[in-house]
GUDRENFI-515993 format. One record per residue (C-alpha): residue in one letter; y, z, x. Coordinates in nm, 2 decimals. Last residue first. Layout:
# residues N
{code: A | py: Y | pz: Z | px: X}
...
//
This chain:
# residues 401
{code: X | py: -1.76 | pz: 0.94 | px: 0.82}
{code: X | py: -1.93 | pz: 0.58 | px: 0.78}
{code: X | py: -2.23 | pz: 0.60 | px: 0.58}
{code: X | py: -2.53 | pz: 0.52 | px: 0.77}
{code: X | py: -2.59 | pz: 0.89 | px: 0.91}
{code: X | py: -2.57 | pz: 1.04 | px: 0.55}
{code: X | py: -2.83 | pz: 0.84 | px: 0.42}
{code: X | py: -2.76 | pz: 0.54 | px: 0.22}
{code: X | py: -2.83 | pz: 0.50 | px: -0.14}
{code: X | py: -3.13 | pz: 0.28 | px: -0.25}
{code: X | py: -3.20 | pz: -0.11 | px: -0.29}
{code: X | py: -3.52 | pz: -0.17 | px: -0.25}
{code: X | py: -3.52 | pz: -0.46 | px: -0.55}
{code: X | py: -3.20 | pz: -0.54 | px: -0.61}
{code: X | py: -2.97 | pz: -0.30 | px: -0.80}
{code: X | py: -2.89 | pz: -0.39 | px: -1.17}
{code: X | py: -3.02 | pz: -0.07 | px: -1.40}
{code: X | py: -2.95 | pz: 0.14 | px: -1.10}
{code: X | py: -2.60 | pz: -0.01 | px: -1.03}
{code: X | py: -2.53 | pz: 0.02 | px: -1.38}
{code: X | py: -2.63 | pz: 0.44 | px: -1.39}
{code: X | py: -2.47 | pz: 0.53 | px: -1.07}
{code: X | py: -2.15 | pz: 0.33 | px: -1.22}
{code: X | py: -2.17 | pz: 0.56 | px: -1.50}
{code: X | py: -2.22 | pz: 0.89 | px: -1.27}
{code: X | py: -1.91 | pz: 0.73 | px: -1.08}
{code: X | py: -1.68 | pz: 0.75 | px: -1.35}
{code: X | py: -1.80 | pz: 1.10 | px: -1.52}
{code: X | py: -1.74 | pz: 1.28 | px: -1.18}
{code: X | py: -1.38 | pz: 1.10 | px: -1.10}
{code: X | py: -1.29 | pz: 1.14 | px: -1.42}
{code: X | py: -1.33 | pz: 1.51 | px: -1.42}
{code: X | py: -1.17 | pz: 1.53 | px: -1.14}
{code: X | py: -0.88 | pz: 1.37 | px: -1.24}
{code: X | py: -0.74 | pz: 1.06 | px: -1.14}
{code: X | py: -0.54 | pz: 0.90 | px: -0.83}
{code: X | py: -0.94 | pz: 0.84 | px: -0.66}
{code: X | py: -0.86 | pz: 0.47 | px: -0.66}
{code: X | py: -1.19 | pz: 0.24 | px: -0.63}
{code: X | py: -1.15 | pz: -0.07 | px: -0.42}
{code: X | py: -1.45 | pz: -0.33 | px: -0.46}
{code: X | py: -1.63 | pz: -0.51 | px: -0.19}
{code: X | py: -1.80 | pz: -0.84 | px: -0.20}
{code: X | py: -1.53 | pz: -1.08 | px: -0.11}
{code: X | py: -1.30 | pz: -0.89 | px: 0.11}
{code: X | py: -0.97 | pz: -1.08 | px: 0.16}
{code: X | py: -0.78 | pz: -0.85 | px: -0.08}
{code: X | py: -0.78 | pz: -1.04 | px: -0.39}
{code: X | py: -1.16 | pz: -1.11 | px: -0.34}
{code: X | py: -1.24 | pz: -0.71 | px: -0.27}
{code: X | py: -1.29 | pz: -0.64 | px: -0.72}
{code: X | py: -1.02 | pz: -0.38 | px: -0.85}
{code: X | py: -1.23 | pz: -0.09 | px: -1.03}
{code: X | py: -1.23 | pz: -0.01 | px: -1.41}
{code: X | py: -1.50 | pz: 0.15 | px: -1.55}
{code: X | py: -1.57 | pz: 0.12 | px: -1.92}
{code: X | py: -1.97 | pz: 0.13 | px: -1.84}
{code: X | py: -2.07 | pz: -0.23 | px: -1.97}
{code: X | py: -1.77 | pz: -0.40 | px: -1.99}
{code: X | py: -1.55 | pz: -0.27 | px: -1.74}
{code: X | py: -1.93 | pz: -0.26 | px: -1.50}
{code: X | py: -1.94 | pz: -0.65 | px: -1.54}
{code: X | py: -1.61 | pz: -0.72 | px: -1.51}
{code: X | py: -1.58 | pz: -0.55 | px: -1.14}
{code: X | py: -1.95 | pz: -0.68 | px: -1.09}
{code: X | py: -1.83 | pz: -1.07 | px: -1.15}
{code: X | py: -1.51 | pz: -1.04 | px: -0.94}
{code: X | py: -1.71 | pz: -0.86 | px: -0.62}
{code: X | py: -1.97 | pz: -1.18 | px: -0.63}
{code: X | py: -2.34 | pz: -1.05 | px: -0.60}
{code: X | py: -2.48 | pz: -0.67 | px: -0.65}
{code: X | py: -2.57 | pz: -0.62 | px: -0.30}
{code: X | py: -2.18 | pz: -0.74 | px: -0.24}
{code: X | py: -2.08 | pz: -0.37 | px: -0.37}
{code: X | py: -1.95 | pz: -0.24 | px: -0.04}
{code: X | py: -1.72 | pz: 0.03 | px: -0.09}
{code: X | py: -1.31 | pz: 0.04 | px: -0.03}
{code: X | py: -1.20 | pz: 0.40 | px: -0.17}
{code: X | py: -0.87 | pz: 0.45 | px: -0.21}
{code: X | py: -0.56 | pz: 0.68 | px: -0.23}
{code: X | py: -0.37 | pz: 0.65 | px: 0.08}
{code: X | py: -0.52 | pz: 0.82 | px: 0.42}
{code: X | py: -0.82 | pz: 0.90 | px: 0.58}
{code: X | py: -1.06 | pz: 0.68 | px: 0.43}
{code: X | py: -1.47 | pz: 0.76 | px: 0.48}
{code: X | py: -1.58 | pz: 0.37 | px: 0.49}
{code: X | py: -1.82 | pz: 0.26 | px: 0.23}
{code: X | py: -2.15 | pz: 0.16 | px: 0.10}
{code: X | py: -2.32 | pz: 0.11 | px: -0.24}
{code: X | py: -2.70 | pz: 0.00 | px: -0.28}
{code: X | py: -2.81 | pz: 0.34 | px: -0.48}
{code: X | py: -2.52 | pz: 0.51 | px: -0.58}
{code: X | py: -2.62 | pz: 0.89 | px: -0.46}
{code: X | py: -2.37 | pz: 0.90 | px: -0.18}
{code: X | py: -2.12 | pz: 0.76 | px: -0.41}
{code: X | py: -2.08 | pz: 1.10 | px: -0.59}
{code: X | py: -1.98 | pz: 1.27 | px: -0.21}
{code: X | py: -1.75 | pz: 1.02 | px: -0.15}
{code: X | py: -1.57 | pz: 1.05 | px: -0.50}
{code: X | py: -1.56 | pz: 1.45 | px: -0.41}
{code: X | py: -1.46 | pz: 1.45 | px: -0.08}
{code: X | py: -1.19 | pz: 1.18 | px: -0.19}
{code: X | py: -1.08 | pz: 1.41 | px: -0.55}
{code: X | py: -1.05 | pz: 1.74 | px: -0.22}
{code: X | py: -0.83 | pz: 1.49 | px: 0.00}
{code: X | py: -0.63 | pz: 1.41 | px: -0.33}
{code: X | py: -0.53 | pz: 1.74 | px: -0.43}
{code: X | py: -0.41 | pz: 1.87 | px: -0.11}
{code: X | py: -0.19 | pz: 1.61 | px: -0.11}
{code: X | py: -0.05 | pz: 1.66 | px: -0.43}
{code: X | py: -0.03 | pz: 2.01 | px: -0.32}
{code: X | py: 0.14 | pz: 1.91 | px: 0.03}
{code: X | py: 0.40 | pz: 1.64 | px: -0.18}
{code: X | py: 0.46 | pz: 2.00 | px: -0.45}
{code: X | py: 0.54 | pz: 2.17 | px: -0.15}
{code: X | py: 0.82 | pz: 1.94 | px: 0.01}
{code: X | py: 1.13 | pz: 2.10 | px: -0.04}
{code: X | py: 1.40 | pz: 1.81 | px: -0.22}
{code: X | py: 1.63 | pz: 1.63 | px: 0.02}
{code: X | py: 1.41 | pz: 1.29 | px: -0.02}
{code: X | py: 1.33 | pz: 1.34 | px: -0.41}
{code: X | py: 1.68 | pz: 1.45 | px: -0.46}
{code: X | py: 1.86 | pz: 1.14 | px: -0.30}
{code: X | py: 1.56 | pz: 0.92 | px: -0.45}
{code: X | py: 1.64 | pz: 1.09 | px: -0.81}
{code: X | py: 2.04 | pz: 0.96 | px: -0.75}
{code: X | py: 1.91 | pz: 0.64 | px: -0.62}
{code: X | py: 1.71 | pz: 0.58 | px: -0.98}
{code: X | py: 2.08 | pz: 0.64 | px: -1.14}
{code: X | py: 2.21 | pz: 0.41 | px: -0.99}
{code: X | py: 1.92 | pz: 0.11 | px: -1.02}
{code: X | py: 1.88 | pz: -0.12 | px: -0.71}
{code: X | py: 2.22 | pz: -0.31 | px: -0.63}
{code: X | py: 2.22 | pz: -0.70 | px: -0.61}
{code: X | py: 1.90 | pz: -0.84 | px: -0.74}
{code: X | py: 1.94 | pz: -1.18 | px: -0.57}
{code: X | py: 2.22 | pz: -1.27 | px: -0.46}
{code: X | py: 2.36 | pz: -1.01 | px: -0.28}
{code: X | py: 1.96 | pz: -0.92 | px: -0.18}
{code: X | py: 1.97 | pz: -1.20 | px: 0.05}
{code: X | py: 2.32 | pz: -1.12 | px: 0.21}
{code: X | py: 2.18 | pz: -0.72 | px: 0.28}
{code: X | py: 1.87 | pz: -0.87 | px: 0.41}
{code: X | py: 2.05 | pz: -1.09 | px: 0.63}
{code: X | py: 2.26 | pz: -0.78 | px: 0.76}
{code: X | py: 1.93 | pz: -0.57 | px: 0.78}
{code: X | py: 1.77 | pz: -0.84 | px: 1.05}
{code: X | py: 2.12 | pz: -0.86 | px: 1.25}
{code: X | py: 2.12 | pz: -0.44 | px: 1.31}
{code: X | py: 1.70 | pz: -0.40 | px: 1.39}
{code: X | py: 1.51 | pz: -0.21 | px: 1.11}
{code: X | py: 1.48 | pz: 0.04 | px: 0.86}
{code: X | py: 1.36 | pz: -0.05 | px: 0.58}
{code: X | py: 1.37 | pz: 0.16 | px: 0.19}
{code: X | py: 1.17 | pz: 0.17 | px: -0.17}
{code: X | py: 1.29 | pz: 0.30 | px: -0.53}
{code: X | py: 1.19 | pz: 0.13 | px: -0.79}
{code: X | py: 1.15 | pz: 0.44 | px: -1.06}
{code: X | py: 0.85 | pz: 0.37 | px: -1.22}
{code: X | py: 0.65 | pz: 0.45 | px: -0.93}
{code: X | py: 0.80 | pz: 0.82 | px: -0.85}
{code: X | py: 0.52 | pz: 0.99 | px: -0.76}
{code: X | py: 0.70 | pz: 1.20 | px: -0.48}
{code: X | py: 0.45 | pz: 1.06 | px: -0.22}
{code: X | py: 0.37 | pz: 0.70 | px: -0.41}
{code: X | py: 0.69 | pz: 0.61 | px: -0.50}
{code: X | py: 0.98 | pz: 0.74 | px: -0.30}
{code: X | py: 0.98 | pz: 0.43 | px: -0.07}
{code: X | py: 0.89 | pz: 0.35 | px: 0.30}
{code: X | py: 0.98 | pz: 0.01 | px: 0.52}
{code: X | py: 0.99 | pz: 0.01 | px: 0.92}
{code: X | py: 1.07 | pz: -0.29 | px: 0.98}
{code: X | py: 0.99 | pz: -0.34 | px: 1.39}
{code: X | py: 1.11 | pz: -0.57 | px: 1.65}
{code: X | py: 1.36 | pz: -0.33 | px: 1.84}
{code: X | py: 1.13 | pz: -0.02 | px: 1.77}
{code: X | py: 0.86 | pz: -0.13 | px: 1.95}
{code: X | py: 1.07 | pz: -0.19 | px: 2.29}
{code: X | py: 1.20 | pz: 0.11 | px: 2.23}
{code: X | py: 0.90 | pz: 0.31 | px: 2.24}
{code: X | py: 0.67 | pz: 0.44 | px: 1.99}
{code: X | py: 0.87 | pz: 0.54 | px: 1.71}
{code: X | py: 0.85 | pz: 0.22 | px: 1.54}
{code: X | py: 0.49 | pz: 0.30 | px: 1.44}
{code: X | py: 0.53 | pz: 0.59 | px: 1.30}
{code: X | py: 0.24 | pz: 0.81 | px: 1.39}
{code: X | py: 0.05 | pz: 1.05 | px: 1.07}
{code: X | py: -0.12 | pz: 1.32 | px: 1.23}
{code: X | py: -0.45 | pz: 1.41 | px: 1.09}
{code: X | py: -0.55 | pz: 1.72 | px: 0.96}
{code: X | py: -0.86 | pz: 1.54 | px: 0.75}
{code: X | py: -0.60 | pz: 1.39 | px: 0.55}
{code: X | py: -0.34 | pz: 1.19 | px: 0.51}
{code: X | py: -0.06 | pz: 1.09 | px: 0.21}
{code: X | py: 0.24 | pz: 1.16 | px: 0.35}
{code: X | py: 0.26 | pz: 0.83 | px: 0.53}
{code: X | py: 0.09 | pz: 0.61 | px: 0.22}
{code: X | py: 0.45 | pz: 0.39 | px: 0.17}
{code: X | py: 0.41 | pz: 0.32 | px: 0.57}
{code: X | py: 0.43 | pz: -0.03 | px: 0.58}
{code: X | py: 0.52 | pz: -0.10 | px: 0.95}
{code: X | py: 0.68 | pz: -0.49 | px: 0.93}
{code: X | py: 0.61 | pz: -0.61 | px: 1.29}
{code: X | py: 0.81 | pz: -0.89 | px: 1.47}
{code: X | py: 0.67 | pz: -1.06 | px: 1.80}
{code: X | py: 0.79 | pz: -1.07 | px: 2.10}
{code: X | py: 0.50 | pz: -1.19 | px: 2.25}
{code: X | py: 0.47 | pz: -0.91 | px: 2.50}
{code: X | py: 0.66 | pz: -0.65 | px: 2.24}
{code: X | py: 0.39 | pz: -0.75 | px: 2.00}
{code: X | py: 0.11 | pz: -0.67 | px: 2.26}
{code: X | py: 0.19 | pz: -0.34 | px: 2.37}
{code: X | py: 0.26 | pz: -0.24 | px: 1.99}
{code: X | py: -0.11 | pz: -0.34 | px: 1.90}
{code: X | py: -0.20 | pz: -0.10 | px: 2.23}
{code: X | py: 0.00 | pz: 0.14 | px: 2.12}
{code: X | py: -0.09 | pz: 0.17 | px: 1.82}
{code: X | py: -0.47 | pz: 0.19 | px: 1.84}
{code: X | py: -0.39 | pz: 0.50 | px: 2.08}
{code: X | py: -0.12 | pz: 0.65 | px: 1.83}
{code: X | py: -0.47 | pz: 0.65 | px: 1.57}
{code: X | py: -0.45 | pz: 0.39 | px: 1.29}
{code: X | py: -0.58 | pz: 0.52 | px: 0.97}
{code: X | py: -0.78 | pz: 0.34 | px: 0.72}
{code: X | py: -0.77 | pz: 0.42 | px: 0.36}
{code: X | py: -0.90 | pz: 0.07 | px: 0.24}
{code: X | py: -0.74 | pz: -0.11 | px: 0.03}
{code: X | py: -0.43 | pz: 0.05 | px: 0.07}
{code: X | py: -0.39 | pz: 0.12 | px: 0.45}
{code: X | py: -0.25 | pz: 0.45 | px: 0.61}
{code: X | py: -0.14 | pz: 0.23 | px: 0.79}
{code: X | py: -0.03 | pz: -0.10 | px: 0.71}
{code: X | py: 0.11 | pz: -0.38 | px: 0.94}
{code: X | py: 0.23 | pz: -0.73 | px: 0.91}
{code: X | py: 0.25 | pz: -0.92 | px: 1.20}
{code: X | py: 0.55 | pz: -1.15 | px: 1.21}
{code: X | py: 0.66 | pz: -1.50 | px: 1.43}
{code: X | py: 0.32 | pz: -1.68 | px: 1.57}
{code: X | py: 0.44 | pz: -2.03 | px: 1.59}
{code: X | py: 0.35 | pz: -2.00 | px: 1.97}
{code: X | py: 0.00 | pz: -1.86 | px: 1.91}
{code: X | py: -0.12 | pz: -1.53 | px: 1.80}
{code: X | py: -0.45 | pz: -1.55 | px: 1.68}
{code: X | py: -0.71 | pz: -1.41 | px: 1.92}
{code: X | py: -0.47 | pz: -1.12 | px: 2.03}
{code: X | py: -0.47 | pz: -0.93 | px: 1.77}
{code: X | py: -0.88 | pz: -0.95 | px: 1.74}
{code: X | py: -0.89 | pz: -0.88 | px: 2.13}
{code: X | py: -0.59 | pz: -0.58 | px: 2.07}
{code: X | py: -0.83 | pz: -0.48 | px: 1.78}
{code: X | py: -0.73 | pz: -0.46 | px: 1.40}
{code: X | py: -0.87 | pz: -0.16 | px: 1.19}
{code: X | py: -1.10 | pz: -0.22 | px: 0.89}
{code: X | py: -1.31 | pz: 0.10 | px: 1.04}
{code: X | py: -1.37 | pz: -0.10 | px: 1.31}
{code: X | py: -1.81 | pz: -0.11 | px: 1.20}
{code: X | py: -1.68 | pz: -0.16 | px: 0.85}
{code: X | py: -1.53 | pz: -0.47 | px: 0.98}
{code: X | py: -1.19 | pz: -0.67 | px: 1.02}
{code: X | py: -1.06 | pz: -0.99 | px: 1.03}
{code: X | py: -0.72 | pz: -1.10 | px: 1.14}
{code: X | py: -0.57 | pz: -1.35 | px: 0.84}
{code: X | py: -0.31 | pz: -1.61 | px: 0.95}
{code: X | py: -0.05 | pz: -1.63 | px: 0.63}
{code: X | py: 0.12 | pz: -1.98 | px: 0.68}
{code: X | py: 0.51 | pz: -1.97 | px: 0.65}
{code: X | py: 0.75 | pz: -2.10 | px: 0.30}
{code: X | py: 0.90 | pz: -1.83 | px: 0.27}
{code: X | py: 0.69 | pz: -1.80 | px: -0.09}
{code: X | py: 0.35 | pz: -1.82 | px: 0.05}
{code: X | py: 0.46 | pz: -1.53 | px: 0.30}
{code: X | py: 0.51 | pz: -1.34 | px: -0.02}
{code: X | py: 0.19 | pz: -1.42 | px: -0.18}
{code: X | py: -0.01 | pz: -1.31 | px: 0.18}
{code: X | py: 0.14 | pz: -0.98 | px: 0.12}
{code: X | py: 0.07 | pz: -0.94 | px: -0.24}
{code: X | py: -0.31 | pz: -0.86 | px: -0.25}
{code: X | py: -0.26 | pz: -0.57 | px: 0.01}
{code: X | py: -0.50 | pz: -0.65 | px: 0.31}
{code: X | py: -0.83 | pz: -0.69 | px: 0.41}
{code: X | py: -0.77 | pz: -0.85 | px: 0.61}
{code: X | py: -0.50 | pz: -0.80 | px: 0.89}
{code: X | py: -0.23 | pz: -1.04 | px: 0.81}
{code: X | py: 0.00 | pz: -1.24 | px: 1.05}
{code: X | py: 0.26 | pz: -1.43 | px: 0.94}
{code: X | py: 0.24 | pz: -1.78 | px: 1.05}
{code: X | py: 0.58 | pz: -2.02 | px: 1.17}
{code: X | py: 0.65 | pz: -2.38 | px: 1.01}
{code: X | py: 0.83 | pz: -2.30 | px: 0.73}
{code: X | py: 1.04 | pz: -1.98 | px: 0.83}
{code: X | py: 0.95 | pz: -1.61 | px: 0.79}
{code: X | py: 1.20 | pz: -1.34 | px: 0.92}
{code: X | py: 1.48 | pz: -1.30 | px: 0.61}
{code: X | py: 1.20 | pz: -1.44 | px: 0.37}
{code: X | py: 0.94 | pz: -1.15 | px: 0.52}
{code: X | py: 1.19 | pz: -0.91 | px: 0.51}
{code: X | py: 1.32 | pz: -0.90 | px: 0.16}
{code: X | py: 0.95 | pz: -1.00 | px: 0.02}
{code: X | py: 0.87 | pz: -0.65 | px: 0.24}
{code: X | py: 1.19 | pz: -0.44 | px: 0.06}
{code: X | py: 1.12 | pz: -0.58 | px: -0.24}
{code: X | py: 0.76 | pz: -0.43 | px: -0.22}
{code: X | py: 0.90 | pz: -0.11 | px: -0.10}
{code: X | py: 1.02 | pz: -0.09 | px: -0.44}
{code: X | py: 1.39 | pz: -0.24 | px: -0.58}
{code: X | py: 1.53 | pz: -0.21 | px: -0.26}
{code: X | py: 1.75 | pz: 0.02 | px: -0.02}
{code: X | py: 1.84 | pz: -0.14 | px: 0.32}
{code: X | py: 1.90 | pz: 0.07 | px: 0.64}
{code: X | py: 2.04 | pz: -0.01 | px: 0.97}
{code: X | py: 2.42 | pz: 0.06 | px: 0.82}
{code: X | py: 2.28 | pz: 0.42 | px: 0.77}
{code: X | py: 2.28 | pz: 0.45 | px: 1.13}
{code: X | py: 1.88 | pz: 0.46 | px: 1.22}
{code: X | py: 1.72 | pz: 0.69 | px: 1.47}
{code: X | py: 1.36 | pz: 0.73 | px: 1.42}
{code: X | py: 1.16 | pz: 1.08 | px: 1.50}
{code: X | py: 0.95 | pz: 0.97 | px: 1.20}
{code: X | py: 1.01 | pz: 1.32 | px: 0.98}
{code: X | py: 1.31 | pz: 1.44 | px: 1.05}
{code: X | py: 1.47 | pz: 1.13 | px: 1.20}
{code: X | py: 1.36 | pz: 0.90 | px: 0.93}
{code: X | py: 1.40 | pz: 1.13 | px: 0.68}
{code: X | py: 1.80 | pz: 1.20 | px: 0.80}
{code: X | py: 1.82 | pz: 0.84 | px: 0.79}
{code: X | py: 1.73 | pz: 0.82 | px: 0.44}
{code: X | py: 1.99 | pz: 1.08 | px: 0.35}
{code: X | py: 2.25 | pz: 0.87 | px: 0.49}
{code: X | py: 2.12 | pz: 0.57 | px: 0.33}
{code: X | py: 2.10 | pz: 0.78 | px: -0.03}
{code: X | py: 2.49 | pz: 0.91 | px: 0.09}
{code: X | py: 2.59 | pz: 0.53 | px: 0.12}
{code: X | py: 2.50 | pz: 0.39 | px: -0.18}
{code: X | py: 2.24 | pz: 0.13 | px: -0.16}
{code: X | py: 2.15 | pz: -0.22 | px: -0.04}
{code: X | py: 2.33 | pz: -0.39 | px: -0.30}
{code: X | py: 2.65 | pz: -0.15 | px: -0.26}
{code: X | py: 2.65 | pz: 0.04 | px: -0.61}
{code: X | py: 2.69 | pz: -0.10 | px: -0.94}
{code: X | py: 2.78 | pz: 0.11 | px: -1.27}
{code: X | py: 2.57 | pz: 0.37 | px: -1.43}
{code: X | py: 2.69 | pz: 0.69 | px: -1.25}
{code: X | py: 2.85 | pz: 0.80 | px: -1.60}
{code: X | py: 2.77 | pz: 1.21 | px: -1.50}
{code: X | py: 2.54 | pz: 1.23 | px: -1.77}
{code: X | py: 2.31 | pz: 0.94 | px: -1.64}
{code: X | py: 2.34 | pz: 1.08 | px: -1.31}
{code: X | py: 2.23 | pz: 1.43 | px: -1.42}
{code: X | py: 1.95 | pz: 1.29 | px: -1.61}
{code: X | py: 1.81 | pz: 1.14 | px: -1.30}
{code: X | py: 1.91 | pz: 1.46 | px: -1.08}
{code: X | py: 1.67 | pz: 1.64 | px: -1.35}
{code: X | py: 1.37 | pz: 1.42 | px: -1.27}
{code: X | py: 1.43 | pz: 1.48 | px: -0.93}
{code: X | py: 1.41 | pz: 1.85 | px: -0.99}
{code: X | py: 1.09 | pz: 1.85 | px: -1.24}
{code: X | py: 0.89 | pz: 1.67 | px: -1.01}
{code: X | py: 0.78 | pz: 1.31 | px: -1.11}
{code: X | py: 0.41 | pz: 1.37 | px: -1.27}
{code: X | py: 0.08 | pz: 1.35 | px: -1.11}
{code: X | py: -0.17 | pz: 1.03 | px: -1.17}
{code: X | py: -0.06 | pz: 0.91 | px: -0.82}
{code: X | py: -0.01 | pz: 0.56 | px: -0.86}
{code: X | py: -0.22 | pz: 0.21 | px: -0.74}
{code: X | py: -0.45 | pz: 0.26 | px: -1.08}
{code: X | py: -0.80 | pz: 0.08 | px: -1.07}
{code: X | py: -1.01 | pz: 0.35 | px: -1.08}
{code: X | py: -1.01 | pz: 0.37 | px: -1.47}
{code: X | py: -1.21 | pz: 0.56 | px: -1.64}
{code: X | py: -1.19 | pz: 0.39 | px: -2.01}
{code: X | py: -1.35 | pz: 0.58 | px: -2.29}
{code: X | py: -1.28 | pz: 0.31 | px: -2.58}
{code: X | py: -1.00 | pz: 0.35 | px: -2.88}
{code: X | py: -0.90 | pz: 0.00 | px: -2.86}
{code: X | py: -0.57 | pz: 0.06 | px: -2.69}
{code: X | py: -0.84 | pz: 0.23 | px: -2.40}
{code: X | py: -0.96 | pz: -0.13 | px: -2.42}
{code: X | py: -0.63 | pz: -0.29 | px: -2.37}
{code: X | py: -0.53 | pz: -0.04 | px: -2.09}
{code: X | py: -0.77 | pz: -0.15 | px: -1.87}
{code: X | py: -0.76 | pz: -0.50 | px: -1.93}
{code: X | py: -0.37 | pz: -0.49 | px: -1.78}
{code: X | py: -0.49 | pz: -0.26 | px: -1.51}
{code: X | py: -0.75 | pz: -0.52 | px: -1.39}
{code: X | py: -0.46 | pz: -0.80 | px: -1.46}
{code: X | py: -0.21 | pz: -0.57 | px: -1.22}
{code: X | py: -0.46 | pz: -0.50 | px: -0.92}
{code: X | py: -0.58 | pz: -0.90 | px: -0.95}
{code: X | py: -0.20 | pz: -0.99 | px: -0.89}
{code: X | py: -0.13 | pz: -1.34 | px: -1.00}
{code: X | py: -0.21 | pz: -1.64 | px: -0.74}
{code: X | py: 0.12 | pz: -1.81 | px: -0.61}
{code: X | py: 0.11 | pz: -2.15 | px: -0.53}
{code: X | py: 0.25 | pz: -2.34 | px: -0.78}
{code: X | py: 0.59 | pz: -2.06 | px: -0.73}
{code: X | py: 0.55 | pz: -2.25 | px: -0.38}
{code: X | py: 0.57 | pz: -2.64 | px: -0.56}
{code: X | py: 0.88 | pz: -2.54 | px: -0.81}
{code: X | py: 0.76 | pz: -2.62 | px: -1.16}
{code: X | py: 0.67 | pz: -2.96 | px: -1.31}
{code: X | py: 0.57 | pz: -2.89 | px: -1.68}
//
């Protein structure tokens, strides 16, 4: 069957066909820990839940605007000023179908044939997908253990050229956690506004940090900065609202009116009554977002603390997200130890190849405790059994904290 040459192109999402297997074998009745999931395993709040209902009751099921009802934009802009120190107009915001939409928006608004995208790597498995689809060349940056997978002004700066149009940009980061520090910013930010080059932020992990660190938007560092960048956020990972489809940009006046035209004709409107939870998610008090929080920074010192005794496993202490991105390449190819330690332990991890990183695996900590313990004493237990000769676990001072 002859199909259009870019959707030839595309290579499925490794996090979604892990997932996928994961779930067949707990449909078969086995123990499954998976470590795979890209959700928080906590439950939409009671409240936004309720404004959900409440819609439904109400008969707001029809179409809205197609990038969002006015009061969710308005309310959107009010987060952006409370929490980024951003000033949007509501007229500068576009509501999508996930804050993936809102990147694939972006990137085929900004993206031409002909121009590269630029990617830090690793990176999110769907990024370089999307710039597939425009048409552009994804041009990957290279990262390191030793940078904490974060992009240098020399590394940024190595592969920008004159067809150089977009850097894409996530921090907190999922694979890896990483956290850029307003320092790190600035300098990347120096350099765009120099080139004039465009910057989608992806900040969906922005309430999700730890070790009392500061999370910096990166649009709010100047106003040079904040004329090229997309800022795009969503409800789903800090109010735990995945299912819903529910993600946001904010960005320059002429870039939102194309994405407004694109999404006309595309998906028009994202789901009524899933902007009604988003209004009440975003106005809601933000308690149960600092217990989730809280949560998840104690399940990381925990996870990091059970790989310490894997013998010939590595990693970078995150700071941020969800994740865990650990050095399995001891073992051999990452695709190859993912499936073997599904099948032979029931654990499910996402192998590095789909994010750039052959060799490393990404382990989520959105699970339980328990899990957590019993998932990484089983992978303790295949990496003992399989572990080259010499292979041990690293000290504490070789272990990136």
């Amino acid at each position: 069957m002859k199909v259009n040459r870019r959707i030839q192109q595309l290579v499925g999402s490794t996090t979604l066909a892990i997932t996928a297997r994961a779930k067949e074998l707990l449909s078969q009745g086995k123990d499954v820990v998976n470590f795979a999931a890209g959700e928080p395993d906590f439950d939409t709040p009671p409240d936004i839940k309720a404004a959900g209902i409440k819609a439904i009751q109400d008969g707001f099921t029809k179409y809205t605007p197609s990038i969002g009802t006015p009061q969710l934009r308005e309310a959107i802009a009010a987060k952006f000023l409370k929490d980024n120190n951003l000033t949007y107009k509501p007229s500068q915001i576009a509501v999508s179908c996930g804050a993936k939409h809102s990147i694939f928006n972006i990137i085929q608004v900004l993206a031409d044939e002909g121009e590269e995208v630029l990617i830090p790597a690793p990176y999110w498995v769907s990024y370089p997908e999307m710039v597939k689809f425009s048409g552009a060349r994804s041009v990957f940056i290279p990262t390191t253990a030793k940078s904490d997978f974060k992009i240098t002004p020399a590394g940024l700066q190595a592969h920008i050229n004159s067809k150089t149009k977009l850097l894409v940009l996530c921090s907190p980061s999922n694979p890896t956690g990483s956290v850029y520090s307003r320092q790190e910013l600035e300098s990347i930010a120096e350099i765009c506004v120099k080139h004039k080059i465009y910057v989608i932020s992806d900040e969906i992990y922005e309430k999700l940090v730890y070790d009392g660190l500061n999370f910096i938007s990166f649009a709010a560092l100047g106003k040079d900065i904040y004329d090229l960048t997309l800022t795009v956020n969503g409800v789903s990972k800090a109010y735990s609202m995945t299912g819903w489809r529910i993600g946001y940009c904010g960005g320059p006046q002429e870039v939102i009116d194309y994405v407004n035209k694109f999404q006309d004709h595309s998906t028009s409107n994202p789901t009524s009554i899933s902007q009604m939870a988003a209004m009440a998610a975003l106005k809601s008090p933000e308690e149960s977002i600092k217990a989730m929080c809280r949560e998840f920074e104690a399940r990381r010192d925990l996870m990091l603390k059970c790989l310490d005794a894997v013998p010939g496993v590595s990693y970078v202490r995150p700071q941020g997200a969800f994740y865990v991105f650990c050095d399995f390449s001891k073992f051999g190819a990452a695709d190859a130890v993912a499936k073997q330690i599904l099948d032979e332990v029931n654990v499910a991890l996402i192998p590095g190849e789909g994010f750039g990183a052959p060799g490393f695996l990404r382990l989520s900590f959105a699970t339980s405790q328990e899990k957590i313990k019993e998932g990484i004493k089983r992978i303790g237990e295949w990496a003992k059994k399989n572990a080259p000769v010499g292979a041990t676990s690293l000290p504490a001072a070789a272990v990136k904290k």
